[in-house]
ZALUM-999083 format. One record per residue (C-alpha): residue in one letter; x, y, z. Coordinates in steps of 0.05 Angstrom, whole numbers, plus 32768, in hexadecimal, padded with zeros to 4 digits. Example, Ala and Ser with C-alpha at 12.3 -4.5 7.8 and 13.67 -1.06 7.14 Angstrom:
// ZALUM-999083
<pt rest="a" xx="80F6" yy="7FA6" zz="809C"/>
<pt rest="s" xx="8111" yy="7FEB" zz="808F"/>
This chain:
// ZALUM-999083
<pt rest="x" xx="7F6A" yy="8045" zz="7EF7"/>
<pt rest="x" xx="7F41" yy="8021" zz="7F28"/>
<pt rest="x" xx="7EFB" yy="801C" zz="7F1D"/>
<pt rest="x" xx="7EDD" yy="8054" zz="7F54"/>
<pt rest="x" xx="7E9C" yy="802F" zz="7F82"/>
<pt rest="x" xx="7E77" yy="803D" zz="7FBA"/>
<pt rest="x" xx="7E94" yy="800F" zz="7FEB"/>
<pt rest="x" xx="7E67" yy="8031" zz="802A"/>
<pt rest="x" xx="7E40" yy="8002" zz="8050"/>
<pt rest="x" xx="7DEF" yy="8017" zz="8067"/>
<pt rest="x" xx="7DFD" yy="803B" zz="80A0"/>
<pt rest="x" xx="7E2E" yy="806A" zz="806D"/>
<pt rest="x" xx="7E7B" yy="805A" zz="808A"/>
<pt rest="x" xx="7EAE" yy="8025" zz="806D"/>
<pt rest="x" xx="7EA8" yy="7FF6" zz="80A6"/>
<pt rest="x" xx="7E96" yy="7FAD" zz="8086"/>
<pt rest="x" xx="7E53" yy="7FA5" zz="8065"/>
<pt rest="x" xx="7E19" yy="7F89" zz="808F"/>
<pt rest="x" xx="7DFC" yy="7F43" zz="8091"/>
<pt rest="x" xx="7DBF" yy="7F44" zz="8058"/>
<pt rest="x" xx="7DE1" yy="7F7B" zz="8029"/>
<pt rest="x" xx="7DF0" yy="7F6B" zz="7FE5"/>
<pt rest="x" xx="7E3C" yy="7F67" zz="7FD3"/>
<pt rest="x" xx="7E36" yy="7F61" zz="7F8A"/>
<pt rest="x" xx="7E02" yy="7F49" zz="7F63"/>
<pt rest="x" xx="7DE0" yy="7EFC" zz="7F76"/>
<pt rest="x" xx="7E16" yy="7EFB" zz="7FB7"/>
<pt rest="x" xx="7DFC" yy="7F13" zz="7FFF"/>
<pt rest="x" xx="7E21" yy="7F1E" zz="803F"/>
<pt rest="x" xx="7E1A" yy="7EF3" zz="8072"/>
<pt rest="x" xx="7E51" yy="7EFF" zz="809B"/>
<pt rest="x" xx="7E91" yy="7F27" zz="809A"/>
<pt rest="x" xx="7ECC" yy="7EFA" zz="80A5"/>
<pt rest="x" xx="7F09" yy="7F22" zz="80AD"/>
<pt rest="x" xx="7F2C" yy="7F5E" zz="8092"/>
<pt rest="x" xx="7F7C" yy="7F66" zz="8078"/>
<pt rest="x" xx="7F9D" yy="7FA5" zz="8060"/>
<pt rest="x" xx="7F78" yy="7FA0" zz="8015"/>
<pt rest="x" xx="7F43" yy="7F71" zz="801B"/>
<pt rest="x" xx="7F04" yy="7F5F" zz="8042"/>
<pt rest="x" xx="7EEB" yy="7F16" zz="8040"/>
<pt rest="x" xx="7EA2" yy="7F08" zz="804B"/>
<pt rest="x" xx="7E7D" yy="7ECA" zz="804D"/>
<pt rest="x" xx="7E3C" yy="7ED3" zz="8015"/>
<pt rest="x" xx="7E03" yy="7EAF" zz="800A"/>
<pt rest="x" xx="7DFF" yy="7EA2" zz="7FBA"/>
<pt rest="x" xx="7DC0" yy="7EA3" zz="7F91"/>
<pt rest="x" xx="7DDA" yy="7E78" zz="7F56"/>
<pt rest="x" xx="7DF9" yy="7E3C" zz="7F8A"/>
<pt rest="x" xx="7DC4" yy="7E45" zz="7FC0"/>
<pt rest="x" xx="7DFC" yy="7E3C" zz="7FE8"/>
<pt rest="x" xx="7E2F" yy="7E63" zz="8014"/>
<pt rest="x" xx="7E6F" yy="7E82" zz="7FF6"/>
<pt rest="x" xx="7EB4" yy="7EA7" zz="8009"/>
<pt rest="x" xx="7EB8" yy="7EED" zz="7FED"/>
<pt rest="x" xx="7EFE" yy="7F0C" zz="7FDF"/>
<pt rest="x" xx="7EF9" yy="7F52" zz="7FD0"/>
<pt rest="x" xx="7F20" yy="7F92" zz="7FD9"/>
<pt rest="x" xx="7F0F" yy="7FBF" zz="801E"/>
<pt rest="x" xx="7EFC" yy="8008" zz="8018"/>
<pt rest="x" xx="7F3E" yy="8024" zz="8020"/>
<pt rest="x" xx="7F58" yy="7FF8" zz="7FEB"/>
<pt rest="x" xx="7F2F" yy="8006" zz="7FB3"/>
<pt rest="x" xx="7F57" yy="8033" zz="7F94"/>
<pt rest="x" xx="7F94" yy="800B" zz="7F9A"/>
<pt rest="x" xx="7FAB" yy="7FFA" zz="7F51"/>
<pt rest="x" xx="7FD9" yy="7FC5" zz="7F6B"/>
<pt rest="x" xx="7FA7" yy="7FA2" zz="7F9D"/>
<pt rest="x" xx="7F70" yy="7FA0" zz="7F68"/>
<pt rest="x" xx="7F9F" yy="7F7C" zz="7F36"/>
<pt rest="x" xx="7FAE" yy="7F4E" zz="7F68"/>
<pt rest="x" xx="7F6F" yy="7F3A" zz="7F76"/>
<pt rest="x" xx="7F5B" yy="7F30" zz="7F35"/>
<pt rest="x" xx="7F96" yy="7F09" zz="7F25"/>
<pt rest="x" xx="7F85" yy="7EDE" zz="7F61"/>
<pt rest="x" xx="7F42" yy="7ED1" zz="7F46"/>
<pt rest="x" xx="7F55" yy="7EB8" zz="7F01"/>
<pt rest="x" xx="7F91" yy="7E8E" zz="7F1A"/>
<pt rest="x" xx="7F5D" yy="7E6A" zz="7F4C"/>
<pt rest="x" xx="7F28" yy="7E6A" zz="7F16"/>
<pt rest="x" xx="7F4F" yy="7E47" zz="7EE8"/>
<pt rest="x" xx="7F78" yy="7E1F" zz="7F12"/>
<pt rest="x" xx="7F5C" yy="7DD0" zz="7F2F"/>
<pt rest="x" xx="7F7D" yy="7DB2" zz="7F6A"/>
<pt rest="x" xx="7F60" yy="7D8D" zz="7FA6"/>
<pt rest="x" xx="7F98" yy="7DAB" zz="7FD5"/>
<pt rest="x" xx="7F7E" yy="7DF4" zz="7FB8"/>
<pt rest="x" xx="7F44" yy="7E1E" zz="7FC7"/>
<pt rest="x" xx="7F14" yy="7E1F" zz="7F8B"/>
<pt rest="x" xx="7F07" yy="7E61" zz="7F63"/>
<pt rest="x" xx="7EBA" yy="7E68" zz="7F53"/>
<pt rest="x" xx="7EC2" yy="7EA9" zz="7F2B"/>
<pt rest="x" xx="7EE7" yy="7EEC" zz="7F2C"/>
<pt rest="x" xx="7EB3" yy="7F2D" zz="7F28"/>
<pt rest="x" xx="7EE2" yy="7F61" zz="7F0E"/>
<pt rest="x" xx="7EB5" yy="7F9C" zz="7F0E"/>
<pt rest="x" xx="7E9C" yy="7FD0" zz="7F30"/>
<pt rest="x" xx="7EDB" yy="7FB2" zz="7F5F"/>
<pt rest="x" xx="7EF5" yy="7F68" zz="7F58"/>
<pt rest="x" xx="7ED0" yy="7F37" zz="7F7F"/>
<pt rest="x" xx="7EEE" yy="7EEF" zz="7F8F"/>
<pt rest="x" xx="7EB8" yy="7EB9" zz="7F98"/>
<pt rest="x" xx="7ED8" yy="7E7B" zz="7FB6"/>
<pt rest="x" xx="7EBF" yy="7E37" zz="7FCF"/>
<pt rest="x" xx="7EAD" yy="7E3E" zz="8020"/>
<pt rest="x" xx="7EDD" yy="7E0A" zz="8048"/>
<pt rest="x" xx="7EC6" yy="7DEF" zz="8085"/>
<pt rest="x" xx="7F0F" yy="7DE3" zz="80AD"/>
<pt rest="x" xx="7F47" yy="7E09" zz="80D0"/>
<pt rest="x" xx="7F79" yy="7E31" zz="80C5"/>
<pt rest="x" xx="7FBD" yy="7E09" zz="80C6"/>
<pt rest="x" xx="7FCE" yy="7E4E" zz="8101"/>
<pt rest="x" xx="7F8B" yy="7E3C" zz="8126"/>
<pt rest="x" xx="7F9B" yy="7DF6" zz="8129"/>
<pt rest="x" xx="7FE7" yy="7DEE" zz="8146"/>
<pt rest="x" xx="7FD8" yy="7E24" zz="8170"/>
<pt rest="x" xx="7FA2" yy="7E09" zz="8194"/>
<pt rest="x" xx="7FC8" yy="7DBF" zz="8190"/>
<pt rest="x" xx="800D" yy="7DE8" zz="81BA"/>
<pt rest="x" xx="7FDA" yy="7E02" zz="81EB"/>
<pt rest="x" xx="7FC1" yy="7DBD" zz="81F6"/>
<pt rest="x" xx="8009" yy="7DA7" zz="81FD"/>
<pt rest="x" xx="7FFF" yy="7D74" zz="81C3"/>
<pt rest="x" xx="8016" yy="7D80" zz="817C"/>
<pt rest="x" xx="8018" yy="7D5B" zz="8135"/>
<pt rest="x" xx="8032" yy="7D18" zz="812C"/>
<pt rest="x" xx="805F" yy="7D06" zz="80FA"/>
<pt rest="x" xx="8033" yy="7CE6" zz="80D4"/>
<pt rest="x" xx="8007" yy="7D22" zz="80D5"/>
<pt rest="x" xx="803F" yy="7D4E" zz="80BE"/>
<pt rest="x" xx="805D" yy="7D29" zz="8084"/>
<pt rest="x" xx="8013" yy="7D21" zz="806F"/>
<pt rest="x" xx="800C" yy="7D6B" zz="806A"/>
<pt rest="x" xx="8050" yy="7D71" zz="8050"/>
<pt rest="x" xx="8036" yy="7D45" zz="8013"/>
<pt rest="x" xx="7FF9" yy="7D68" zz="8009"/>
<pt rest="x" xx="8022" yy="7DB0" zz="8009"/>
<pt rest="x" xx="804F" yy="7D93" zz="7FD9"/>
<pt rest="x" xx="801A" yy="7D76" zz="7FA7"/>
<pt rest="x" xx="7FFB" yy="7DB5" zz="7FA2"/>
<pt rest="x" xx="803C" yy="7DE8" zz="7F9E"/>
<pt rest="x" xx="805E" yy="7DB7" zz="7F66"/>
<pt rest="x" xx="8013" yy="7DCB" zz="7F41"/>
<pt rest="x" xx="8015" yy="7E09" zz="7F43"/>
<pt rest="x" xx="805B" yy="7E0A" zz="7F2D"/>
<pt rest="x" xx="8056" yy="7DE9" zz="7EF0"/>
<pt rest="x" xx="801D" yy="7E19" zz="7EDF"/>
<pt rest="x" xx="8059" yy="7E54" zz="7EE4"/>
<pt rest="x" xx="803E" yy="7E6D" zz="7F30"/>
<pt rest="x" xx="8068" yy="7E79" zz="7F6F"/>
<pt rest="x" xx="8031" yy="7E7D" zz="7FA8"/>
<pt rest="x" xx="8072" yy="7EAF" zz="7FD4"/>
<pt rest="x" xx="803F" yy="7EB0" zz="8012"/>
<pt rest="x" xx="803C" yy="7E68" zz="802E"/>
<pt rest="x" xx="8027" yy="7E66" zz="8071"/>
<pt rest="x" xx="7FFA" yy="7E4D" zz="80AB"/>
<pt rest="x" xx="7FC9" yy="7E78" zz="80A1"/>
<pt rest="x" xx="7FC7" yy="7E6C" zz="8051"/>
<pt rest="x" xx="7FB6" yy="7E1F" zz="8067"/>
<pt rest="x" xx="7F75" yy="7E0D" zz="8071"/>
<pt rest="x" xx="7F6E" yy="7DC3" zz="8097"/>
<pt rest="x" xx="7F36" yy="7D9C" zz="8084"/>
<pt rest="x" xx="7F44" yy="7D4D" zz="808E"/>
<pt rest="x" xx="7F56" yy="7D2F" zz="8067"/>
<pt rest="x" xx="7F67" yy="7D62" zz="803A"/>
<pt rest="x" xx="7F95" yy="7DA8" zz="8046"/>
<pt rest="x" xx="7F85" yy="7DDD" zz="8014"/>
<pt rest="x" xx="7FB4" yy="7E15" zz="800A"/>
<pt rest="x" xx="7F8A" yy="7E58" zz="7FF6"/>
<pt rest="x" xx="7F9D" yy="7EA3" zz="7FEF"/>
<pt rest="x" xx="7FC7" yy="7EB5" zz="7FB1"/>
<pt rest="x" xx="7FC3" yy="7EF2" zz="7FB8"/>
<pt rest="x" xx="800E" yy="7F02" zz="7FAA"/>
<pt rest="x" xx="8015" yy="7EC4" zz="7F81"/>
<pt rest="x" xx="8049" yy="7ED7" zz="7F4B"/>
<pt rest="x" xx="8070" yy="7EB7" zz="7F0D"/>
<pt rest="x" xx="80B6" yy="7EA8" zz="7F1C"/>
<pt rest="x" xx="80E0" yy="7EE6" zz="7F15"/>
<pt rest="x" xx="80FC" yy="7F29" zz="7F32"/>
<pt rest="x" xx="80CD" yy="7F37" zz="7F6E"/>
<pt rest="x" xx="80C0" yy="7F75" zz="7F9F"/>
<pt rest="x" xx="80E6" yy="7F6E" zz="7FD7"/>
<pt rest="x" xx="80C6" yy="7F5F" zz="8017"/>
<pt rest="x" xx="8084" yy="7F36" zz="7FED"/>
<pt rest="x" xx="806E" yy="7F0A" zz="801B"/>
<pt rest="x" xx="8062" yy="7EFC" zz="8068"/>
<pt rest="x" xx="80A2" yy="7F0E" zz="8090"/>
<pt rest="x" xx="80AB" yy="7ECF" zz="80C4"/>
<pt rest="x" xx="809D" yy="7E9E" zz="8082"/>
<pt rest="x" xx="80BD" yy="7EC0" zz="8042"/>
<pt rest="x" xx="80FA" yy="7EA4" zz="8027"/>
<pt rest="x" xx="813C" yy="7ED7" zz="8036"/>
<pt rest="x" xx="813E" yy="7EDC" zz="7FE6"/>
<pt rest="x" xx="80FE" yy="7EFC" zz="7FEF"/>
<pt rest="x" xx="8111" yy="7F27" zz="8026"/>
<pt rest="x" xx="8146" yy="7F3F" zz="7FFC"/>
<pt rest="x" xx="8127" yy="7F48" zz="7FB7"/>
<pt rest="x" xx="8141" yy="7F1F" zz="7F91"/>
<pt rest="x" xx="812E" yy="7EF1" zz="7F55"/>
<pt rest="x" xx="8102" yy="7EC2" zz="7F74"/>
<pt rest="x" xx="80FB" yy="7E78" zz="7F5D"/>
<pt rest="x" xx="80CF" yy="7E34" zz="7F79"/>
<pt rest="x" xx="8106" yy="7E33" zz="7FAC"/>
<pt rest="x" xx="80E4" yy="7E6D" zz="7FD3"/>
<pt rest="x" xx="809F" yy="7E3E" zz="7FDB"/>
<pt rest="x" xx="80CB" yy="7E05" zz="7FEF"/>
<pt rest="x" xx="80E6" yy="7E37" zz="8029"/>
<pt rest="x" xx="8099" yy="7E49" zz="8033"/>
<pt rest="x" xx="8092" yy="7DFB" zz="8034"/>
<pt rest="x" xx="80C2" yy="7DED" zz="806A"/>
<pt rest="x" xx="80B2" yy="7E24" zz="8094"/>
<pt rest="x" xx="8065" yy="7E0E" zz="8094"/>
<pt rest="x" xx="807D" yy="7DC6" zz="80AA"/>
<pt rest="x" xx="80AF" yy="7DEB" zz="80DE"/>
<pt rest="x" xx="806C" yy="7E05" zz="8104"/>
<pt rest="x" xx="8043" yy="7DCB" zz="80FD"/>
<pt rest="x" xx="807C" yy="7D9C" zz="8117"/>
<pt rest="x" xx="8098" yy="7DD6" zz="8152"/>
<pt rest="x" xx="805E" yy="7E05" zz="8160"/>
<pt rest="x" xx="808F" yy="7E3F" zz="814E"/>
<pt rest="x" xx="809B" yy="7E63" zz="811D"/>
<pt rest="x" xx="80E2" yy="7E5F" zz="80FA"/>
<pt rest="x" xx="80EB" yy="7EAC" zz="80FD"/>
<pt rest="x" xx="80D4" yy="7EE6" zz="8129"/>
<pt rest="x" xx="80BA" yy="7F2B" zz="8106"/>
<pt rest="x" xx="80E7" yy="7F64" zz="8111"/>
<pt rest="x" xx="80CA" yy="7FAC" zz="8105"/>
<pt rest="x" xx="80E4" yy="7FD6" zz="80C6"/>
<pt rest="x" xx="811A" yy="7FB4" zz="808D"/>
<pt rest="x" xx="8135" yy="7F7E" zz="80BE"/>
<pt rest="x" xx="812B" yy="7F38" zz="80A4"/>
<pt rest="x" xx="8140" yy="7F01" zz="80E1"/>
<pt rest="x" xx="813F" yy="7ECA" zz="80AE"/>
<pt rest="x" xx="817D" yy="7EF6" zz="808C"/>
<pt rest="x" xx="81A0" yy="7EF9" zz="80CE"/>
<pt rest="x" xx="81A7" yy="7EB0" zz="80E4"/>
<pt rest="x" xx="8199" yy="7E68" zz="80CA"/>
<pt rest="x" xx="8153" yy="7E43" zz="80DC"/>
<pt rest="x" xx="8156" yy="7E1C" zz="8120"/>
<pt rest="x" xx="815F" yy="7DD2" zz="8115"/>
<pt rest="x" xx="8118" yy="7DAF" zz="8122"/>
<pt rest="x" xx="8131" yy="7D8A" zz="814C"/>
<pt rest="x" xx="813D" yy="7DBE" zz="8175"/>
<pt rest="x" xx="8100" yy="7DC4" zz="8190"/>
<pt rest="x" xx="80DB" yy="7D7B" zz="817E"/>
<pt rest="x" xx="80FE" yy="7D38" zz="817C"/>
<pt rest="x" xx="80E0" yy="7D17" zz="813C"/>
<pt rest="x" xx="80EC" yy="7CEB" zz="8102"/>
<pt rest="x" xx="813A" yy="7CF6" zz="80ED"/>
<pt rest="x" xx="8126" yy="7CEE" zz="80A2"/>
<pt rest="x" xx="80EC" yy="7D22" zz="80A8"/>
<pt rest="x" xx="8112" yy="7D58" zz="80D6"/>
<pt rest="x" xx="814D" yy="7D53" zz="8099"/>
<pt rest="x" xx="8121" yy="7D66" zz="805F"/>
<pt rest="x" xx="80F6" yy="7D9F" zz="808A"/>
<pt rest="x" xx="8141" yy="7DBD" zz="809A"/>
<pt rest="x" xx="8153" yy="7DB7" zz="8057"/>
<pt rest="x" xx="8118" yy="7DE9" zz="8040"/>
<pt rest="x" xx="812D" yy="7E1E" zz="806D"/>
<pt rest="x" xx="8179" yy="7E1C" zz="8054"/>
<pt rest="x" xx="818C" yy="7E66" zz="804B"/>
<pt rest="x" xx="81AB" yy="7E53" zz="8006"/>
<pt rest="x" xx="8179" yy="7E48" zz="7FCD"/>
<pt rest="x" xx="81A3" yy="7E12" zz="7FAE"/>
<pt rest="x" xx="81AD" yy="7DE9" zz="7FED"/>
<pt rest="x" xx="8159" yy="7DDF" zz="7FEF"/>
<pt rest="x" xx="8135" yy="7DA4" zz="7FD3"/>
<pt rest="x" xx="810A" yy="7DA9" zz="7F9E"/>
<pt rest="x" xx="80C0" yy="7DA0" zz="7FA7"/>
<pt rest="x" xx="80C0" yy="7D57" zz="7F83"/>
<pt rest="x" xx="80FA" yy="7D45" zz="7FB6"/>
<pt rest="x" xx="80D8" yy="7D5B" zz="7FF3"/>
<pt rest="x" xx="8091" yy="7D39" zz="7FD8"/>
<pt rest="x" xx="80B9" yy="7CF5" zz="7FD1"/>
<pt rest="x" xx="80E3" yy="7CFA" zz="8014"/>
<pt rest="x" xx="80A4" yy="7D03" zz="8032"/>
<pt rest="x" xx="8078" yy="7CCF" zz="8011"/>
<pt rest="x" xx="80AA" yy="7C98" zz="8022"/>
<pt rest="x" xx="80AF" yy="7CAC" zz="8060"/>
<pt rest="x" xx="805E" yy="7CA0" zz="8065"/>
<pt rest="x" xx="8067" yy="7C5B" zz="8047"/>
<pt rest="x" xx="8098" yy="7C45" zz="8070"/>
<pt rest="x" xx="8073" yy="7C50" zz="80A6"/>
<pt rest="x" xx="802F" yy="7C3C" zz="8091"/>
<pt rest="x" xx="800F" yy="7C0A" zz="80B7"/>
<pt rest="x" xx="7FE3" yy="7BCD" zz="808F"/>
C-alpha cells in the first residue's frame, strides 16, 4: 500500500505548494513548474548544494496510486545509478513519506519549444543540426540499452536542448524489454507494436528515434492523436520526409527507415549512430 501523507498546501486545498514551503526535508519550493496526470514538478532550492534543483514527485490525486509511486521510484534509481552526458543526472530518490526525485536543474529548451518557435519563424534545423541530434539521441538510447532499459516515451518534449549538448530526461515508463501494456507511451510517437501490446524490443526507441528526427527535420509530427483505441500510426505508413522538406538523400533514408511499420525492416541503434556520423564527416568543413 502506498504510504498515506498530507499532500495539502498552507491555504488547506491540493493546488501546488507555495513558493518558501518545505517539500521534504533540506528542499524548498521556489517555483512550481508544471503539473501531468501523476506528478507535479517544482523547482527547489537545496540546503546541502546551496543550489537550485528539479523536484519530481507524485501530485495529490496520485498519492495513492500504487502503480505511479513505483514508477517514480523506479525512475529515481535508474537515473541515480545511471551516468550519461546526453541524460539528465539523478541526485537522489526520497522514497518516503511519498517518493521524491531530485534532479540536476537544466538551463535549455524543450526540443517542442524549440522547432516550434523555429516553424513560426519560418526557419527550421539544418542538416547538420539534425544528424547532430540524431547522434547524440543515439549515444544515449544504445546506453541505456545495454543497461537492459527501453525509454518507450521518446519525444520532443522528453529532449531538453542545451548546446552543445541534448539531454534526454523523464523515464518515467522506462521498462526492460518484454510484454508491455498496451497503449504505454505518447500516442503521435509510440511505435504501432506499442499501440498494440505487444512484446516490445530496442526497435520501439529506434521508432521513438525517427519520429523525434521527423519533427525536428518537418515541424510535424508523423501521426495525429485520435480519441479512444484508434492508433493512426496502425492505419497508414509514415509520410516520406521528403515530403514535406527537401534534405540530405542519405539522412531522409535512415529517418524513414525508423518509422518502417515492420520491426524487422528498422535499423538498429549502432546503424543509425554510424549512418549519421558519416554523414557529419563527410560534410565537415577544416
Amino acid at each position: 500500500m502506498v504510504p498515506q501523507t498530507n499532500m495539502l498546501n498552507k491555504s488547506g486545498n491540493k493546488d501546488p505548494l507555495l513558493k518558501g514551503e518545505s517539500l521534504i526535508p533540506g528542499y524548498t519550493v521556489i517555483h512550481h513548474m508544471r503539473r501531468g496526470k501523476d506528478c507535479d514538478v517544482y523547482y527547489v532550492w537545496s540546503d546541502e548544494r546551496l543550489t537550485g534543483c528539479i523536484a519530481k514527485t507524485l501530485q495529490p490525486e496520485a498519492v495513492e496510486n500504487e502503480l505511479a509511486h513505483n514508477r517514480l521510484i523506479k525512475e529515481g534509481e535508474c537515473l541515480t545509478a545511471l551516468s550519461h552526458h546526453n541524460l539528465v543526472r539523478g541526485y537522489e530518490i526520497a522514497a518516503t513519506p511519498i517518493p521524491v526525485l531530485i534532479e540536476e536543474t537544466l538551463t535549455g529548451e524543450t526540443l517542442s519549444r524549440l522547432i516550434r518557435n523555429l516553424t513560426n519563424q519560418n526557419k527550421c534545423l539544418s542538416v547538420k543540426e539534425l544528424a547532430h541530434l540524431g547522434v547524440q539521441l543515439c549515444s544515449v538510447i544504445h546506453y541505456l540499452h545495454l543497461n537492459d532499459l527501453l525509454h518507450l516515451d521518446l519525444k520532443p518534449s522528453n529532449i531538453i536542448s542545451q548546446p552543445p549538448l541534448v539531454k534526454v530526461i523523464d523515464l518515467n515508463l522506462a521498462a526492460t524489454p518484454g510484454e508491455i501494456k498496451k497503449g504505454i507511451g505518447t500516442k503521435q510517437y509510440m511505435a504501432p507494436e506499442q499501440a498494440r501490446g505487444e512484446i516490445l524490443t530496442t526497435a520501439a526507441d529506434v521508432w521513438g528515434i525517427g519520429a523525434v528526427l521527423f519533427f525536428a527535420a518537418t515541424g510535424k509530427r508523423p501521426f495525429q492523436s485520435f480519441e479512444g483505441e484508434r492508433y493512426e500510426q496502425l492505419e497508414r505508413p509514415a509520410a516520406r520526409v521528403q515530403t514535406y522538406r527537401e534534405m540530405d538523400e542519405s539522412l531522409a533514408t535512415i529517418i524513414d527507415r525508423c518509422l518502417q511499420q515492420e520491426v524487422r525492416q528498422r535499423p538498429c541503434v549502432k546503424e543509425i549512430y554510424d549512418r549519421l556520423h558519416f554523414f557529419l564527416e563527410k560534410n565537415s568543413t577544416h
